[in-house]
N, C-alpha and C positions, 0 to 999 in steps of 0.2 A: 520358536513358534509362538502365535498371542494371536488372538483374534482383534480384529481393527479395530480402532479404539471409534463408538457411535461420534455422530456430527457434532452432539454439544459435547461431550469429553473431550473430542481432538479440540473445539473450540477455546472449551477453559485449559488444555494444555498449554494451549498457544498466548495464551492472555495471561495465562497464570508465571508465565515465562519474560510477559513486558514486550511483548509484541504489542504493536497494531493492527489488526486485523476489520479485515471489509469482505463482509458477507454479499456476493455478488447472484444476483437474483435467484434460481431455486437450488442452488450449490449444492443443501444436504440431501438431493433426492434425485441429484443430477449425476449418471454413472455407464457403466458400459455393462452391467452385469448379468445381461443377458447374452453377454455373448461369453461368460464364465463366469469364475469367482473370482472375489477380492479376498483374501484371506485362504489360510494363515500365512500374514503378515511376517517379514522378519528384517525390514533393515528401512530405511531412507535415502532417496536418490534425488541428488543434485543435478540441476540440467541449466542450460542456459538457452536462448530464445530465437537468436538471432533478430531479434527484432527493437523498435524503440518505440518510446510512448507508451504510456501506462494505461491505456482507457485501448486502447487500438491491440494491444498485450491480452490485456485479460477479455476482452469480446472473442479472440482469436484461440484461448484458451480453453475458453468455456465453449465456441462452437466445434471449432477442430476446422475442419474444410473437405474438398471434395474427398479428397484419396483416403483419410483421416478424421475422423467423427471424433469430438469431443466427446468429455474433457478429456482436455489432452495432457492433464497433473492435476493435484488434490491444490495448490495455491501457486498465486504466482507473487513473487517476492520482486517489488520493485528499486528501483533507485534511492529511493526515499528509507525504505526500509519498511515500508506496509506489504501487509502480505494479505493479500485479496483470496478467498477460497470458491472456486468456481466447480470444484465436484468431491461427492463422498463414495467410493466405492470404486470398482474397476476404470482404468483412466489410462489411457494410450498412451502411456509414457514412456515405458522401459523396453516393448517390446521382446524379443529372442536375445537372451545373454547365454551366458557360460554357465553350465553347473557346477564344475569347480569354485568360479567365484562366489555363488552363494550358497554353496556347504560353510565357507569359509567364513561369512557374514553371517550362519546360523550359528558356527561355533566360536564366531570373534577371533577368529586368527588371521595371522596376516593374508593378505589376496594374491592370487595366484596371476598370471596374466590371464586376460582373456583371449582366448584362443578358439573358441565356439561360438555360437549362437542355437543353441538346443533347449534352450528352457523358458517357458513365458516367464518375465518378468512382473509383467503388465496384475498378477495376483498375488505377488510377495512384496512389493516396495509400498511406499508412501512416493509422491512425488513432489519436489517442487521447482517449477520453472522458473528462472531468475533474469531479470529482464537485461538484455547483453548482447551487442550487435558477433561476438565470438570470435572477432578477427584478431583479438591479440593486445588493442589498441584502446577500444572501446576503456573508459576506466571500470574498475568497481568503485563506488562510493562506502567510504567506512561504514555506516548506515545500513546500506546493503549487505555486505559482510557480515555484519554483526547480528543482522536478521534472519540470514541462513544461519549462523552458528544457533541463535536461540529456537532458530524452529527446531530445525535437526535434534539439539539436546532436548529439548518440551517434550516431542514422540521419545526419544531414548530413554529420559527421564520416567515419563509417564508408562514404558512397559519393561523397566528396570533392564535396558538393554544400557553396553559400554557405548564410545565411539567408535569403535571396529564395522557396528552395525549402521556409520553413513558410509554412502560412499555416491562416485560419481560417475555418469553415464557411462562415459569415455573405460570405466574400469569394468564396465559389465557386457558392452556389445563393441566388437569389434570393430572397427572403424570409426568408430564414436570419437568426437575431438572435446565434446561439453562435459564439464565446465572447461573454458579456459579463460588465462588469465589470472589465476591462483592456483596454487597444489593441493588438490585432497589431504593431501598430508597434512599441510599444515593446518587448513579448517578443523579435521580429525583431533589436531592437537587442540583446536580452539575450543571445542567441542566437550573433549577432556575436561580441559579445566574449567568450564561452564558446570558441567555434571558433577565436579568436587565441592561444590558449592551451592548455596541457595537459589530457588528461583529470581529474581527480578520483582516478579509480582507485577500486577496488572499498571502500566502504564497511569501517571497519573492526569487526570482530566483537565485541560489547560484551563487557564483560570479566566473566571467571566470577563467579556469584556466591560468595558466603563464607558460610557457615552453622556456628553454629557445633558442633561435635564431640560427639557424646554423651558427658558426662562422667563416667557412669555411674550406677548408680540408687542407689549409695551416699551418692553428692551429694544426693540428696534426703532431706533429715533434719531437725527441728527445731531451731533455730540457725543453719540456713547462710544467710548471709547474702551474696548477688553482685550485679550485673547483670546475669548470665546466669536470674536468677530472673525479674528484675523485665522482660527482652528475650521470655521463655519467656511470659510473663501478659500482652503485648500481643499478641504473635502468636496465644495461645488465644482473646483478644477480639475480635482480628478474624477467627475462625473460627468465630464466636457460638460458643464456650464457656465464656464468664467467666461463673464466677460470686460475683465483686468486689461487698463492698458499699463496699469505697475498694480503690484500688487501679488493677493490682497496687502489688507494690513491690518490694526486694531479698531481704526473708527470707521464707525457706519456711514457707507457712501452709496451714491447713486449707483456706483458699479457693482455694490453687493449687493442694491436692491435687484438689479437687471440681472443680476446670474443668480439671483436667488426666483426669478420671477422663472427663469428658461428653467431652473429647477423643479418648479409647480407644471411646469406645460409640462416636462417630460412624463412625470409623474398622472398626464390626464389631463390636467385642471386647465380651465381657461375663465374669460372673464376677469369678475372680481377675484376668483379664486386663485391667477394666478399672477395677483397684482405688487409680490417679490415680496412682501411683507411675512417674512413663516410663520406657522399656524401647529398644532403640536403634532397632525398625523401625517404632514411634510416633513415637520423637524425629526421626527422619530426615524421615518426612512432613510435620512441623510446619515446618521448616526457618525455626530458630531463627535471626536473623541474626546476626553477629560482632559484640561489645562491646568 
């Protein structure tokens, strides 16, 4: 029994664990608990989605739909292994399970089958939806796997519960088939051994990009020849403004002036302004990478 852990606790459990986490518009204040309580809390439930696409996932998430009113889980854990949190509090997850099974998950012993649906779940679990078309086929990405393991242990971690206390839909409501595509069991074990050990700690912040320097517009002249030309003419191409009949390449040409000029027009500018020669608050947009 533990009372739910508030939006920024769950938040630094989950961070503090080396997740990624994406706070989706009013998630800590977004709940169902008017229509009961959320708490006392006693385990975490795995679910899969049936659905693809990560942006079309968590919209669907966080509204629920006609028959079913959001949220519909406390995060949904994508492909990538980002776990997006779209509600804090009561969340139409778990629905009518068994009471045997969660006497079982309060006392951490093994689970019994599920054989009932007599008990709201929807006030005892944590939930999270893992994005997975469920047919069997669908893959899980390591990534993803390894994001369910960290969430599930973060909460476990954070209210001094074992691995006994995750489990999966499929183990609480009868007819339930999610998760599929891996065993309970074996997450459980993963889970374990995540809990024998330190957290992760918060994901480290990718490191800045490098772009390189406007060198000024005197640098563009016939004859110069760099890699900063020939770095300038892929990044115009992939901005669809090349216009290369080879190319680019290192020296300044008529053709990096014209795809640097369709560069300026994109950007707004006409006239002199976009007469292919860069300028620093074009070159800055283009963000040339380092050579």
């Amino acid at each position: 029994m533990a009372t739910p852990l508030s939006a920024d606790r769950l938040l630094k459990a989950l961070r503090d664990e080396g997740l990624h986490v994406v706070e989706h518009r009013s998630w800590r204040t977004h709940n169902r608990n008017h229509k009961g309580s959320w708490g006392p809390v006693h385990g975490v439930m795995i679910h899969h989605t049936v659905t693809s696409g990560t942006q079309s996932t968590v919209n669907l998430c966080y509204d629920g739909h006609s028959s079913l009113p959001g949220p519909l889980c406390h995060g949904v854990i994508a492909k990538d292994g980002s776990v997006h949190m779209v509600g804090h509090g009561r969340a139409n997850h778990a629905g009518l399970g068994d009471d045997d099974v969660l006497r079982a998950v309060i006392n951490e012993t093994s689970l019994p089958a599920d054989n009932e649906a007599n008990t709201d779940g929807n006030r005892s679990f944590y939930g999270f939806e893992c994005i997975n078309l469920g047919d069997g086929k669908d893959p899980w990405p390591a990534a993803q796997l390894e994001a369910i393991e960290k969430a599930a242990a973060a909460i476990c971690r954070a209210h001094g519960w074992n691995q006994r206390s995750v489990i999966g839909h499929k183990e609480w409501q009868p007819g339930k088939i999610d998760p599929r595509g891996f065993t309970m069991d074996s997450m459980r074990g993963r889970v374990g051994t995540r809990l024998g050990g330190d957290p992760d700690g918060p994901p480290a912040p990718p490191p800045p990009a490098k772009y390189e320097p406007f060198p000024g517009a005197s640098f563009f002249r016939v004859g110069r020849r760099s890699a900063v030309i020939t770095a300038m003419g892929k990044r115009l191409v992939a901005e669809g403004c090349g216009r290369y009949q080879v190319g680019p390449g290192p020296d300044w040409s008529d053709a990096d002036r014209a795809s640097y000029a369709a560069w300026q027009r994109k950007l707004g500018y006409s006239g002199s302004g976009a007469d292919g020669i860069p300028g620093k608050a074009s070159w800055d947009k283009l963000k040339v990478p380092n050579v």
